[in-house]
GUGUNU-433870 format. One record per residue: residue in one letter; residue number from 1; z, y, x of N, C-alpha, C in turn. Coordinates in nm, 3 decimals. Layout:
N
> residu	num	nw	nv	nu	caw	cav	cau	cw	cv	cu
> A	NUM	Z	Y	X	Z	Y	X	Z	Y	X $
...
# end
This chain:
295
> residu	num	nw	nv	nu	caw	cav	cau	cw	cv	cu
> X	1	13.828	5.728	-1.078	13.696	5.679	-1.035	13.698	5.527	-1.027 $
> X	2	13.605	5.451	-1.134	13.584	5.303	-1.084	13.561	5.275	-0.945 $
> X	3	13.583	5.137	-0.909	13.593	5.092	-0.780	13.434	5.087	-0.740 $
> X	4	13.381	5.089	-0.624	13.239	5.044	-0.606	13.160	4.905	-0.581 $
> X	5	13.086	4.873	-0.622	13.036	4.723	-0.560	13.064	4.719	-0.396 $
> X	6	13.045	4.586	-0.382	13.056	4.591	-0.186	12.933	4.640	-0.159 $
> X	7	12.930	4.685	-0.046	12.885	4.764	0.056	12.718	4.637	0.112 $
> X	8	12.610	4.690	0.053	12.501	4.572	0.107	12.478	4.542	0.241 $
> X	9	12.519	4.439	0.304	12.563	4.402	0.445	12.412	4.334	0.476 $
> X	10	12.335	4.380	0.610	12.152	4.330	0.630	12.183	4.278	0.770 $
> X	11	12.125	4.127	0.775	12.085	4.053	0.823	12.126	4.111	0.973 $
> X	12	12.141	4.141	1.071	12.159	4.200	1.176	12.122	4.025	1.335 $
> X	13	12.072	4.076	1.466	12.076	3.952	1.583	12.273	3.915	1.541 $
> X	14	12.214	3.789	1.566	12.368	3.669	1.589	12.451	3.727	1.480 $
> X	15	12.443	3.793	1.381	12.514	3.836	1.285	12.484	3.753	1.119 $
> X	16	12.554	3.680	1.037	12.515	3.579	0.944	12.466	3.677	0.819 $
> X	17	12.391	3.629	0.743	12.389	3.733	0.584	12.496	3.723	0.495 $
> X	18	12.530	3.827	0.448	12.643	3.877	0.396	12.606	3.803	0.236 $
> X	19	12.709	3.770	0.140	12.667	3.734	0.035	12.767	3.862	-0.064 $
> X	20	12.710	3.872	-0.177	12.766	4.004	-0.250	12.839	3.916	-0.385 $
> X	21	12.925	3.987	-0.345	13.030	3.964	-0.456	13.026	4.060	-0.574 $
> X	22	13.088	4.004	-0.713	13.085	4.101	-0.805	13.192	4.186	-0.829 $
> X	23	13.178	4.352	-0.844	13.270	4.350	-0.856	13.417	4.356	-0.926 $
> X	24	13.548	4.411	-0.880	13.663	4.338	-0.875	13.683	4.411	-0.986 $
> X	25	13.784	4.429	-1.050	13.863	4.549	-1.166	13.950	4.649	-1.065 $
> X	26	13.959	4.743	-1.149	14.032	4.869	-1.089	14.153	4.795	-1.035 $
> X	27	14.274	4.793	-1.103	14.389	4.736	-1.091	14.407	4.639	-0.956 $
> X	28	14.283	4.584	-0.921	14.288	4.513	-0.786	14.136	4.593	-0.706 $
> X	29	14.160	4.666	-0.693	14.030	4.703	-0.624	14.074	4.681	-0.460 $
> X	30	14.216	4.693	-0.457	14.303	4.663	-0.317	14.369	4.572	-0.333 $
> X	31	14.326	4.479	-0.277	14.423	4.359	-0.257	14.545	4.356	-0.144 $
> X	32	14.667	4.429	-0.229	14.795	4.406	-0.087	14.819	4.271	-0.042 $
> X	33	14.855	4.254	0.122	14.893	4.196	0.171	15.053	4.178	0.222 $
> X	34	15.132	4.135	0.195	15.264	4.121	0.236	15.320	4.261	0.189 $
> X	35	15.292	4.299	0.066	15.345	4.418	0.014	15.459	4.448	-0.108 $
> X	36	15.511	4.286	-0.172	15.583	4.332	-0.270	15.547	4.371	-0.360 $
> X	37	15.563	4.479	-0.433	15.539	4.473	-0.603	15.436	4.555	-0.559 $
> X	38	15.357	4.597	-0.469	15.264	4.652	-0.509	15.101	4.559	-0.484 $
> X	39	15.140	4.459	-0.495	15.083	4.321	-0.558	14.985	4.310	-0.637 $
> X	40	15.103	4.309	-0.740	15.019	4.275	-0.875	15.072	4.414	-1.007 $
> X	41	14.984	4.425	-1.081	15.034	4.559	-1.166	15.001	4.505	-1.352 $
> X	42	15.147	4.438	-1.374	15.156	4.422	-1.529	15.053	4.481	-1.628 $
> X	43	15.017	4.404	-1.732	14.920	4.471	-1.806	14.995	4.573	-1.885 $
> X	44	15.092	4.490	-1.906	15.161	4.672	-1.969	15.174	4.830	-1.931 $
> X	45	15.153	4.814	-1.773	15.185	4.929	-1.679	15.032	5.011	-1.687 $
> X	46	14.927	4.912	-1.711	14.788	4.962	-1.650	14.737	5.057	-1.766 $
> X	47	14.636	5.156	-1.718	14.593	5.245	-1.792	14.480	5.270	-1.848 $
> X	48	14.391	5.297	-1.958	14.321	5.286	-2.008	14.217	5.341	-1.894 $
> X	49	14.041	5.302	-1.944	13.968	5.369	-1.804	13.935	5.507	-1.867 $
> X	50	13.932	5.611	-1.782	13.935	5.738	-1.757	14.091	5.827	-1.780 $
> X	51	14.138	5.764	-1.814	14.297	5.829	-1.839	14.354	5.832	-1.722 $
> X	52	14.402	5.963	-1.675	14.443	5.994	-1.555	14.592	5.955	-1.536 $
> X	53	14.682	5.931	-1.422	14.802	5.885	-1.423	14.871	6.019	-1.465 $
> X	54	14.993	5.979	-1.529	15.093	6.097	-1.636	15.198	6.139	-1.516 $
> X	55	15.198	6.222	-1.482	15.284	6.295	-1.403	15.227	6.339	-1.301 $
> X	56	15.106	6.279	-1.338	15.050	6.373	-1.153	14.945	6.482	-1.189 $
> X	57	14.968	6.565	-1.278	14.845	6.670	-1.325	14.850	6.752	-1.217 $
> X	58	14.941	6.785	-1.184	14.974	6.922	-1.093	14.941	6.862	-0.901 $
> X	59	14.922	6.767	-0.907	14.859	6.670	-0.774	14.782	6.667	-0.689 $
> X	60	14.776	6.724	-0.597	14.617	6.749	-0.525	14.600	6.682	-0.419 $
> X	61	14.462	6.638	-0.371	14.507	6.572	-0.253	14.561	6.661	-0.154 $
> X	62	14.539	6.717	-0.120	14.630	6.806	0.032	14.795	6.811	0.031 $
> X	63	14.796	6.754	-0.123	14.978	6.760	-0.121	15.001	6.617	-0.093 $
> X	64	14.924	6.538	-0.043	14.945	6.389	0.032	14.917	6.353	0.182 $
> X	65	14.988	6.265	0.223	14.980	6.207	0.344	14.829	6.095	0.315 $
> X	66	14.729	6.099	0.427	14.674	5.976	0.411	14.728	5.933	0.494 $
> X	67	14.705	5.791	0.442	14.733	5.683	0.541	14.636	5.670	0.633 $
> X	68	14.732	5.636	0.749	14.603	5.590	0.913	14.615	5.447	0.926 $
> X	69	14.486	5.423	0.980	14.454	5.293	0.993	14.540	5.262	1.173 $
> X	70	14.578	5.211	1.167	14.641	5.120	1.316	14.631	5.069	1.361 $
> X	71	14.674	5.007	1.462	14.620	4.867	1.570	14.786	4.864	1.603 $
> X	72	14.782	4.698	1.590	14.986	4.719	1.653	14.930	4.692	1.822 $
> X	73	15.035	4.804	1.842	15.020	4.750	2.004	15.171	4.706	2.049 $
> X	74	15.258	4.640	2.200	15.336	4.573	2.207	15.498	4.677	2.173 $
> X	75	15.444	4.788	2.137	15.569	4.915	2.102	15.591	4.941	1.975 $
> X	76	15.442	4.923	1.875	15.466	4.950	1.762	15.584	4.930	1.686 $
> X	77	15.611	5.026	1.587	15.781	5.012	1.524	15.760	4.888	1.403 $
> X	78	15.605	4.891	1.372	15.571	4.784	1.291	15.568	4.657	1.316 $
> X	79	15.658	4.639	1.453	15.651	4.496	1.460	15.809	4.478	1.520 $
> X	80	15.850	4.571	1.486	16.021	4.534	1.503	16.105	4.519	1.364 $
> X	81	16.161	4.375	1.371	16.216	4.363	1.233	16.379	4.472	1.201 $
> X	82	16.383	4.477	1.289	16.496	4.611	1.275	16.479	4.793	1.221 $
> X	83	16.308	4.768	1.237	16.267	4.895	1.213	16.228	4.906	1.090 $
> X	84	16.272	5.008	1.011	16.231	5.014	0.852	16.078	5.058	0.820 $
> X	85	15.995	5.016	0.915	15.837	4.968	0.894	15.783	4.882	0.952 $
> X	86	15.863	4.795	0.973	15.856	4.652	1.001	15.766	4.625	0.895 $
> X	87	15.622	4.526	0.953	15.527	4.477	0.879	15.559	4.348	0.867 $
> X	88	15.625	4.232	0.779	15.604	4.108	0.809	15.486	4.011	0.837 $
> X	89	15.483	3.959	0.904	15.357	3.888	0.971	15.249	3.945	1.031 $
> X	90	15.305	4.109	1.095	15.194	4.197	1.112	15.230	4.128	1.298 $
> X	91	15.099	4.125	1.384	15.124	4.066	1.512	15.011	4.189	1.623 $
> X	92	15.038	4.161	1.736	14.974	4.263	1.780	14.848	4.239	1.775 $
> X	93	14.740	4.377	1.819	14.580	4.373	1.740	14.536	4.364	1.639 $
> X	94	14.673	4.327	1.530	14.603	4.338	1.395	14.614	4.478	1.342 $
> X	95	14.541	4.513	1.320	14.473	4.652	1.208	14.577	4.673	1.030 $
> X	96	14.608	4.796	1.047	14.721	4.807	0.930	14.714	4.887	0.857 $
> X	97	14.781	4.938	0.758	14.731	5.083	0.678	14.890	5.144	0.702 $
> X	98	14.991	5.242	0.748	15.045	5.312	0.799	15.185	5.337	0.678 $
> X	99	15.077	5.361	0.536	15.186	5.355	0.447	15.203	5.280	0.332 $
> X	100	15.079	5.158	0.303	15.076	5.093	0.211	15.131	4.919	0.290 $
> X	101	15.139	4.964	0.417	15.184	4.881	0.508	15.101	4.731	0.510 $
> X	102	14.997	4.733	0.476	14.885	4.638	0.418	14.822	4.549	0.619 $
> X	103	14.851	4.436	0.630	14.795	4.430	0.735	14.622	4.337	0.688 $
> X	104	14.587	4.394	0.804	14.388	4.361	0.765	14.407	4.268	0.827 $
> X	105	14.443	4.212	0.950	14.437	4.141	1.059	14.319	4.186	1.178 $
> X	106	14.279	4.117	1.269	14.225	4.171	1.355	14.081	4.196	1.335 $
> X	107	14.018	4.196	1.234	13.884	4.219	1.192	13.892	4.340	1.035 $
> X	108	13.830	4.440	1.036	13.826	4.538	0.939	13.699	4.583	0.860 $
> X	109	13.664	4.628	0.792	13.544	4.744	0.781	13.552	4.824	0.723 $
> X	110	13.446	4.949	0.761	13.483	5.103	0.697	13.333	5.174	0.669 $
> X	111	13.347	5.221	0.566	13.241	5.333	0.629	13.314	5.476	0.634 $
> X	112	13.280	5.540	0.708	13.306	5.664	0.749	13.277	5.778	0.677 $
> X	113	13.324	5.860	0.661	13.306	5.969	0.543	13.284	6.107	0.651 $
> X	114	13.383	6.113	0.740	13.388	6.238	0.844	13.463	6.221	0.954 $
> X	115	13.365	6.311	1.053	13.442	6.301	1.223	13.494	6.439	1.260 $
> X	116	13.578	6.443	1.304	13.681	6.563	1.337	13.745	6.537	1.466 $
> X	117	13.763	6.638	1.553	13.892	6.637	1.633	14.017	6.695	1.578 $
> X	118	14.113	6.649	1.667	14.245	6.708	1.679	14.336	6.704	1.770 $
> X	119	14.405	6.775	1.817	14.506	6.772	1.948	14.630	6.776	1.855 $
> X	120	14.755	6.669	2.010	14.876	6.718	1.954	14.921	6.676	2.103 $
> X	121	15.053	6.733	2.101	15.148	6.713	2.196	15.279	6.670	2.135 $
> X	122	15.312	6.555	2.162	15.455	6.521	2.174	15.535	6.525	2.233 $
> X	123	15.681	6.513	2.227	15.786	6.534	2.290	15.819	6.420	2.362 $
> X	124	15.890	6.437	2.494	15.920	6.314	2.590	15.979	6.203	2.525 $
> X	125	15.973	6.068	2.522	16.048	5.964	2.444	16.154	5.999	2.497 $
> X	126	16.222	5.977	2.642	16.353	6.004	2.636	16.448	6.101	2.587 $
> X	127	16.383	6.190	2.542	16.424	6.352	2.492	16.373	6.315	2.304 $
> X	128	16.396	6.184	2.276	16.356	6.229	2.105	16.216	6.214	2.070 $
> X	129	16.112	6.201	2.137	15.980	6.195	2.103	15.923	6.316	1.999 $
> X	130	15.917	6.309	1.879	15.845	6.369	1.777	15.743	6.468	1.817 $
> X	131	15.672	6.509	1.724	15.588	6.634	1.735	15.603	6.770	1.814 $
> X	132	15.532	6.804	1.896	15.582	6.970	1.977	15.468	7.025	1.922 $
> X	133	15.361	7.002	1.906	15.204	7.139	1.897	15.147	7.023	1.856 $
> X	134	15.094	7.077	1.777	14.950	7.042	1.680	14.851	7.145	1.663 $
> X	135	14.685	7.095	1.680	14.596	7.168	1.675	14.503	7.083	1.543 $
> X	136	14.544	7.137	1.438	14.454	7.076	1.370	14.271	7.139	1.355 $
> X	137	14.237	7.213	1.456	14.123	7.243	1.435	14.098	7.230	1.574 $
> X	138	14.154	7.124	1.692	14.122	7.095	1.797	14.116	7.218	1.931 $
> X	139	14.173	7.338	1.872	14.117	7.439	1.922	14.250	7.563	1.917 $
> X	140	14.368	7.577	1.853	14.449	7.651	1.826	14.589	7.565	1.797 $
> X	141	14.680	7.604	1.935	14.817	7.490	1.903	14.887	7.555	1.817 $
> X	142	14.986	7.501	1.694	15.073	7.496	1.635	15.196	7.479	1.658 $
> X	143	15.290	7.566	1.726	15.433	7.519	1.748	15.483	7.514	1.917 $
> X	144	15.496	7.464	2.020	15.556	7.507	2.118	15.485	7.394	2.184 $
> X	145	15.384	7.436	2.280	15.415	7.598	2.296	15.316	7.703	2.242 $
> X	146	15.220	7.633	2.139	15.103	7.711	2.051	14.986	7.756	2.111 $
> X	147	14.902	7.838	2.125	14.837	7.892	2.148	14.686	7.857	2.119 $
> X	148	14.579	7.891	2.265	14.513	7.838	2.251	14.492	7.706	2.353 $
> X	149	14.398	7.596	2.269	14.399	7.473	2.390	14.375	7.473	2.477 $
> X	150	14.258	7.549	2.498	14.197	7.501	2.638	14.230	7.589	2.778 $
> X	151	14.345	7.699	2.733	14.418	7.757	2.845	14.559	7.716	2.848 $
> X	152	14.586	7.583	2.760	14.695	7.528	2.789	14.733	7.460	2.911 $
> X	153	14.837	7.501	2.982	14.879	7.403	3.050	14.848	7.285	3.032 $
> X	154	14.902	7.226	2.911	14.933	7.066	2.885	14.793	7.028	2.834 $
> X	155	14.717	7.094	2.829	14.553	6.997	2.800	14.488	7.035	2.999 $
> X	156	14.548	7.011	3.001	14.462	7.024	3.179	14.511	6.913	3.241 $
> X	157	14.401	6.798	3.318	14.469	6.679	3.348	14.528	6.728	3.469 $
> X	158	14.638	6.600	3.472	14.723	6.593	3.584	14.835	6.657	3.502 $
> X	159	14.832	6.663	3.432	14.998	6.715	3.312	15.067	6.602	3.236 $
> X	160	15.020	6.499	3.212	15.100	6.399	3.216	15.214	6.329	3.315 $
> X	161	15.304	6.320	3.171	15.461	6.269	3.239	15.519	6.374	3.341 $
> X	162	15.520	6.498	3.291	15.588	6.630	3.340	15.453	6.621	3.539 $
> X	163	15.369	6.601	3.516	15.327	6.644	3.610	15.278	6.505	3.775 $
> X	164	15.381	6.390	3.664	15.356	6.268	3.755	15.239	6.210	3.702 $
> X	165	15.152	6.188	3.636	15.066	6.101	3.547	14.906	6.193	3.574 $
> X	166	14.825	6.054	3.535	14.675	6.111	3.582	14.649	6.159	3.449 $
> X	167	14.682	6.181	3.370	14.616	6.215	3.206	14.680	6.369	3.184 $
> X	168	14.627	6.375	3.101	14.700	6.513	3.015	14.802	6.472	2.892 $
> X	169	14.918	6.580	2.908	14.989	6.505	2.832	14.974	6.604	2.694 $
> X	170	14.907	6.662	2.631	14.891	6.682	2.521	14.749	6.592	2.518 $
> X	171	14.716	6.539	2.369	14.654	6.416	2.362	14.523	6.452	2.234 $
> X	172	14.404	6.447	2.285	14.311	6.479	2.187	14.238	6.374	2.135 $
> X	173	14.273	6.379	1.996	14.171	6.256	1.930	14.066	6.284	1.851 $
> X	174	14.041	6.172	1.849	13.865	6.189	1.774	13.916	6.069	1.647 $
> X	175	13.904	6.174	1.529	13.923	6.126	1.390	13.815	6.051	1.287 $
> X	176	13.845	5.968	1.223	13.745	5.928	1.091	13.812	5.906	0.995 $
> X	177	13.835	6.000	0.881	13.799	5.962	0.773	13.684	5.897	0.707 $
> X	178	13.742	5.770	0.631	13.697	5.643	0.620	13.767	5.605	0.482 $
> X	179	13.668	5.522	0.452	13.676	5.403	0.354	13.690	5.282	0.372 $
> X	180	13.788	5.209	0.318	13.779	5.096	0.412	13.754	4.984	0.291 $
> X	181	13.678	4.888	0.316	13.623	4.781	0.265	13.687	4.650	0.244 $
> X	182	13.749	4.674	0.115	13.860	4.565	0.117	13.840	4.440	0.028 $
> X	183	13.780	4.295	0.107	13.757	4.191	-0.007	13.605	4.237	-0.069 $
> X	184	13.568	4.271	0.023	13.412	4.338	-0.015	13.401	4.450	-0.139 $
> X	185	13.499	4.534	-0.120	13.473	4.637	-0.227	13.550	4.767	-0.152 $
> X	186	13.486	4.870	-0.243	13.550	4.998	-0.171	13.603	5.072	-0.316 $
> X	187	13.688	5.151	-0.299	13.758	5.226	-0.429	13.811	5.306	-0.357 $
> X	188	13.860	5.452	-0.421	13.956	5.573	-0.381	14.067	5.595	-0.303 $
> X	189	14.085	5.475	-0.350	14.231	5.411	-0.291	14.236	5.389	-0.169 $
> X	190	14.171	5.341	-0.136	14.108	5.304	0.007	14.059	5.404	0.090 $
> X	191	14.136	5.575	0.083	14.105	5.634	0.153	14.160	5.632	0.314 $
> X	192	14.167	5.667	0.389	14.290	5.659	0.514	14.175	5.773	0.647 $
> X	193	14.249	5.742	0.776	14.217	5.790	0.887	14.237	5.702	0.964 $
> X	194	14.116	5.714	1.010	14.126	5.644	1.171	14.122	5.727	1.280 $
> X	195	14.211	5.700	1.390	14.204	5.813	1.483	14.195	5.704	1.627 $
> X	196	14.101	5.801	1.709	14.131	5.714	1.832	14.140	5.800	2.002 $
> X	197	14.200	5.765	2.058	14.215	5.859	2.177	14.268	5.777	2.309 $
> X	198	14.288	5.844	2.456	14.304	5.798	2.605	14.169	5.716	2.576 $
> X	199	14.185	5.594	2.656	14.094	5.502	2.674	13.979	5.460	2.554 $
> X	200	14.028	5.513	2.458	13.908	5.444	2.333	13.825	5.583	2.266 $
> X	201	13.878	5.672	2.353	13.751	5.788	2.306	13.622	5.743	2.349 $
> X	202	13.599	5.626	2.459	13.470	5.577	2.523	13.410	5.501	2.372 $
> X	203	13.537	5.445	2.300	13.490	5.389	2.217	13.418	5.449	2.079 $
> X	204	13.512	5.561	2.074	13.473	5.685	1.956	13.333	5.722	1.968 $
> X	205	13.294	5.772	2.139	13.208	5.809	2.132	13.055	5.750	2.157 $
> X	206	13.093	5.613	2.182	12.981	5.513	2.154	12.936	5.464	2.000 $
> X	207	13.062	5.466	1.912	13.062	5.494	1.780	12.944	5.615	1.719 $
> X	208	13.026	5.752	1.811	12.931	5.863	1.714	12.777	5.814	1.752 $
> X	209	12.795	5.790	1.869	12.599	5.762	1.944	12.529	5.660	1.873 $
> X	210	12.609	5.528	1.751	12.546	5.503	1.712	12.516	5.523	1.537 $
> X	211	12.631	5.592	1.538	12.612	5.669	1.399	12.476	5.792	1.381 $
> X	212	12.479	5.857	1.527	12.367	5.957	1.516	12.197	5.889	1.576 $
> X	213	12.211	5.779	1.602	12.106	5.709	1.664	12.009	5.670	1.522 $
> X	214	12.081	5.654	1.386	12.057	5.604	1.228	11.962	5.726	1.181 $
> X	215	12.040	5.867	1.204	11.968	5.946	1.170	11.966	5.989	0.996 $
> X	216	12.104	5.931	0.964	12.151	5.910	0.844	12.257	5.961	0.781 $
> X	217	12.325	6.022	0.709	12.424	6.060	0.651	12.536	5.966	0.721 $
> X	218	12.663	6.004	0.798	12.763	5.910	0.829	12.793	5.802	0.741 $
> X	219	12.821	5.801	0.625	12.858	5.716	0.505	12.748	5.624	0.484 $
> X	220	12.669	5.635	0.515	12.520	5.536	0.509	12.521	5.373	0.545 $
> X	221	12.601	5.413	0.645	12.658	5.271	0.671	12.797	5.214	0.630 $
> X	222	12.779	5.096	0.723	12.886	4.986	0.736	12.936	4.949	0.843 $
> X	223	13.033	4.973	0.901	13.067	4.938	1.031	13.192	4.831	1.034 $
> X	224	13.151	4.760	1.148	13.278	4.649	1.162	13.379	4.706	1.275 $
> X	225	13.506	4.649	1.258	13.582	4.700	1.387	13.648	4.556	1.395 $
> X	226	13.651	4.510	1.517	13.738	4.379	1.621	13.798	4.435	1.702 $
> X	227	13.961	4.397	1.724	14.034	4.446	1.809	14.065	4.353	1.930 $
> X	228	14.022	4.412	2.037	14.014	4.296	2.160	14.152	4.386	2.241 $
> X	229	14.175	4.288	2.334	14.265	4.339	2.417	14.265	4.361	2.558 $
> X	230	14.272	4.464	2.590	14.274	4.541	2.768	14.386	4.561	2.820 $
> X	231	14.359	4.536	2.961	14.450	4.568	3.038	14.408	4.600	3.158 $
> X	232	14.467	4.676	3.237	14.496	4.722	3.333	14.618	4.707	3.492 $
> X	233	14.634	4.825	3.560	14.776	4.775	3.656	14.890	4.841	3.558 $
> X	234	14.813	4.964	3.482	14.980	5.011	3.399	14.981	4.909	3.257 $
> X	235	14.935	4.817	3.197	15.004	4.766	3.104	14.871	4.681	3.046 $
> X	236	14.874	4.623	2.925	14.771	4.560	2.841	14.793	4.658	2.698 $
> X	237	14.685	4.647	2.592	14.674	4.729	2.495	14.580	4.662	2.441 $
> X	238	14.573	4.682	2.288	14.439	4.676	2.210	14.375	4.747	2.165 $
> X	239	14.248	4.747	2.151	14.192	4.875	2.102	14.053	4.828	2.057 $
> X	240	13.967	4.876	1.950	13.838	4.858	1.952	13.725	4.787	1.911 $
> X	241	13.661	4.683	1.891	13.465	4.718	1.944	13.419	4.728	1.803 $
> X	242	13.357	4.797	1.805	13.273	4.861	1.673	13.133	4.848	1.679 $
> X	243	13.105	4.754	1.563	12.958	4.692	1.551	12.882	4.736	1.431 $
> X	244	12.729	4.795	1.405	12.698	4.804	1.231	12.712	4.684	1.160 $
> X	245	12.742	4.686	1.049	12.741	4.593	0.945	12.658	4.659	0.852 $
> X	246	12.522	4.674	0.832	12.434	4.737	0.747	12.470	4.827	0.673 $
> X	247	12.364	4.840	0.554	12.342	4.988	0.495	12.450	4.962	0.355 $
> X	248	12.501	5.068	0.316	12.575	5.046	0.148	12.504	5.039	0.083 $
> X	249	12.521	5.003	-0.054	12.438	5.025	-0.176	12.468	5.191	-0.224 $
> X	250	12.324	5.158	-0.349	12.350	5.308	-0.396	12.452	5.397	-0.450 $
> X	251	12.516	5.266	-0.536	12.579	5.321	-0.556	12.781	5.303	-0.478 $
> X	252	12.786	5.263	-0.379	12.876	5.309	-0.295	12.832	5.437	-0.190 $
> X	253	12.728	5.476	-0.165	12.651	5.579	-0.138	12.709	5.740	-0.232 $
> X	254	12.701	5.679	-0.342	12.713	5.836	-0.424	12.882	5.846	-0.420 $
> X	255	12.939	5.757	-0.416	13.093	5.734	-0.447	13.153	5.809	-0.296 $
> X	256	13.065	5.796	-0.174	13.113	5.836	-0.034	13.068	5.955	-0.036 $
> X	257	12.982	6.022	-0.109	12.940	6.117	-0.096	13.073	6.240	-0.191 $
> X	258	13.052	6.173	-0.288	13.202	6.274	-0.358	13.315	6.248	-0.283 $
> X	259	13.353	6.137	-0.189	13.512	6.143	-0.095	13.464	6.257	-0.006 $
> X	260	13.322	6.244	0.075	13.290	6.311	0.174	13.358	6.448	0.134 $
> X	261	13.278	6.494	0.050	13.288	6.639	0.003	13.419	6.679	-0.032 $
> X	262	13.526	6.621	-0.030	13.645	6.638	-0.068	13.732	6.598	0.037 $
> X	263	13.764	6.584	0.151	13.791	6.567	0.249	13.750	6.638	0.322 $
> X	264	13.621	6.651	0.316	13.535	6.756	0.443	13.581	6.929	0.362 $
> X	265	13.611	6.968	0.250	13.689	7.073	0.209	13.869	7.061	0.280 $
> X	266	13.884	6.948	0.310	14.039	6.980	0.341	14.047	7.000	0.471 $
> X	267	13.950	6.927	0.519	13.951	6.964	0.635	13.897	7.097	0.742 $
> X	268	13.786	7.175	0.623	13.797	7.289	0.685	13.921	7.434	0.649 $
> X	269	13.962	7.358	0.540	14.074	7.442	0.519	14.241	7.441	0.663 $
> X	270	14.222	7.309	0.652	14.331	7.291	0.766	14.414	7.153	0.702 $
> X	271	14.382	7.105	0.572	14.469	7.073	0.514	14.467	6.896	0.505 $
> X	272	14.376	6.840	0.620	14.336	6.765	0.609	14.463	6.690	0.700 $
> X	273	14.537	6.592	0.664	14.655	6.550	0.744	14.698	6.410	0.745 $
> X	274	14.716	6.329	0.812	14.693	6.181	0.816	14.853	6.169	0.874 $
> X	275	14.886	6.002	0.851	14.997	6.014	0.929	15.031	5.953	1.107 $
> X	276	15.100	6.044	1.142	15.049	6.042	1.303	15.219	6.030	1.320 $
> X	277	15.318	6.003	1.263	15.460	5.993	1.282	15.513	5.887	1.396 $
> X	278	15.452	5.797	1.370	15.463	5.682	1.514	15.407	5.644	1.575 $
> X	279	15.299	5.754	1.620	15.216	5.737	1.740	15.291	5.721	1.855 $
> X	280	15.266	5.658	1.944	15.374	5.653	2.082	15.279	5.687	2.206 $
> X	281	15.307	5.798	2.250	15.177	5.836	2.368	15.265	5.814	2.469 $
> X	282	15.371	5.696	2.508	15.402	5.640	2.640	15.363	5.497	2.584 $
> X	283	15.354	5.426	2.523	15.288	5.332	2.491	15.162	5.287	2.582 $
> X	284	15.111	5.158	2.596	14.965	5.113	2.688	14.883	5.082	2.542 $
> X	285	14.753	5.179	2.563	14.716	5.237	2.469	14.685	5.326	2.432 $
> X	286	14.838	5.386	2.393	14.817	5.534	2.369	14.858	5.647	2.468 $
> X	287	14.896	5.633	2.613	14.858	5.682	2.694	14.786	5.769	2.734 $
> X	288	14.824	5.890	2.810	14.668	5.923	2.857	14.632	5.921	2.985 $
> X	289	14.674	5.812	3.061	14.608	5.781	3.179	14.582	5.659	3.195 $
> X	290	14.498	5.624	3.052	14.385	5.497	3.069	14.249	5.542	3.131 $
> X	291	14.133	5.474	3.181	14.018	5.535	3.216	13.950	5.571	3.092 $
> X	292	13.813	5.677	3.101	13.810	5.696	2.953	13.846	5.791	2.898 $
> X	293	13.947	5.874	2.948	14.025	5.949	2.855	13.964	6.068	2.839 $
> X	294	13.877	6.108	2.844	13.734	6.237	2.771	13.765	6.324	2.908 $
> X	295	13.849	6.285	2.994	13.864	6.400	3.121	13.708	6.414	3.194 $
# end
């Protein structure tokens, strides 16, 4: 799929007019940042237009990880040079892509394709962290201790940190699949997830209120995201504020409409899966006894 023109950005209070760029070629429809060879792509390497890449016939999306969009907060592994996802020059509050390791910096845009929940529970950091239960349909755990959510123990507040903590320690987020708007253009490539949860579900759900306030297909718009920083007595964190940035054009319109539909199939299948590997829910942030937290 060719890349799309940028996204038509309207006049908005205290907000400047957007000027439209033309657009980019496939081959750069993403401009990496601090990424290494995935830079620039030799003319020898590049492929004719409509010729599909050679080895991936058998390829689907559900047999991929998307990438999630991020916020470094002061734990992230992306900002330890010892850690083998160490972002160079990635700093906290700036906004990242998870596996193309691309940092946005602290200003982004997306439009949104689909909103979903999902629960998971992790394992204690001192005990190893990783994954214990996943509910990818927000509603039925996966794995230990499984079941269903909402007669779980661990989704009932006051279950955080074995029983010391005001939150629940299995952790429910509110998802977007999204497009993200890179250098004023959007392309395929540019698929990912945004997920947000504890304290910024206030934010999610001031998001949906003004997504449904449009009265419009989610993808209709343009939204900005700025990452400001909070704090509290348990820690400081970044997270957040989400503003419209006007309507798309038509034709980034029809282009969101075929991601929609193909995503919104994976996701009622189950198969819809982002990467959630270094989430840190003892982290300030990702916590769940920020205020806010959908309790």
């Amino acid at each position: 799929m060719k890349p799309q023109p940028a996204p038509e950005r309207k006049a908005a209070p205290q907000q400047r007019q957007a000027t439209h760029q033309a657009p980019i070629k496939e081959q750069q429809a993403i401009t990496k940042r601090d990424v290494g060879a995935l830079t620039e792509v030799p003319e020898y390497l590049r492929r004719a237009e409509g010729v599909p890449p050679a080895g991936l016939e058998n390829l689907a999306r559900e047999d991929m990880t998307l990438p999630r969009l991020g916020i470094a907060q002061a734990l992230s592994p992306q900002l330890s040079e010892s850690d083998p996802k160490y972002i160079e020059g990635l700093r906290p509050g700036n906004f990242f892509n998870t596996i193309t390791r691309e940092n946005y910096g602290k200003t982004v845009q997306l439009v949104p394709l689909l909103f979903y929940k999902t629960r998971i529970l992790f394992g204690p950091i001192d005990e190893g962290g990783g994954l214990r239960c996943q509910a990818p349909d927000n509603l039925i755990g996966i794995g230990e201790p499984g079941g269903t959510c909402i007669k779980c123990p661990f989704s009932q507040f006051g279950s955080a940190r074995n029983g010391e903590g005001k939150g629940t320690a299995c952790n429910q987020f509110f998802n977007y699949a999204a497009l993200i708007v890179n250098d004023g253009n959007v392309s395929p490539e540019g698929l990912l997830v945004f997920s947000l949860k504890s304290s910024a579900l206030k934010v999610a759900k001031d998001w949906n209120a003004l997504i449904r306030i449009r009265n419009l297909d989610i993808f209709a718009g343009v939204y900005e995201l700025t990452s400001v920083e909070r704090k509290n007595d348990i820690g400081r964190w970044y997270e957040p504020v989400i503003n419209p940035a006007g309507n798309v054009t038509k034709q980034t319109y029809e282009a969101a409409k075929i991601a929609y539909a193909a995503v919104s199939d994976l996701q009622r299948v189950g198969k819809l899966r982002s990467d959630v590997e270094d989430l840190n829910p003892d982290a300030p942030g990702d916590a769940t006894e920020f205020p806010g937290d959908g309790r």
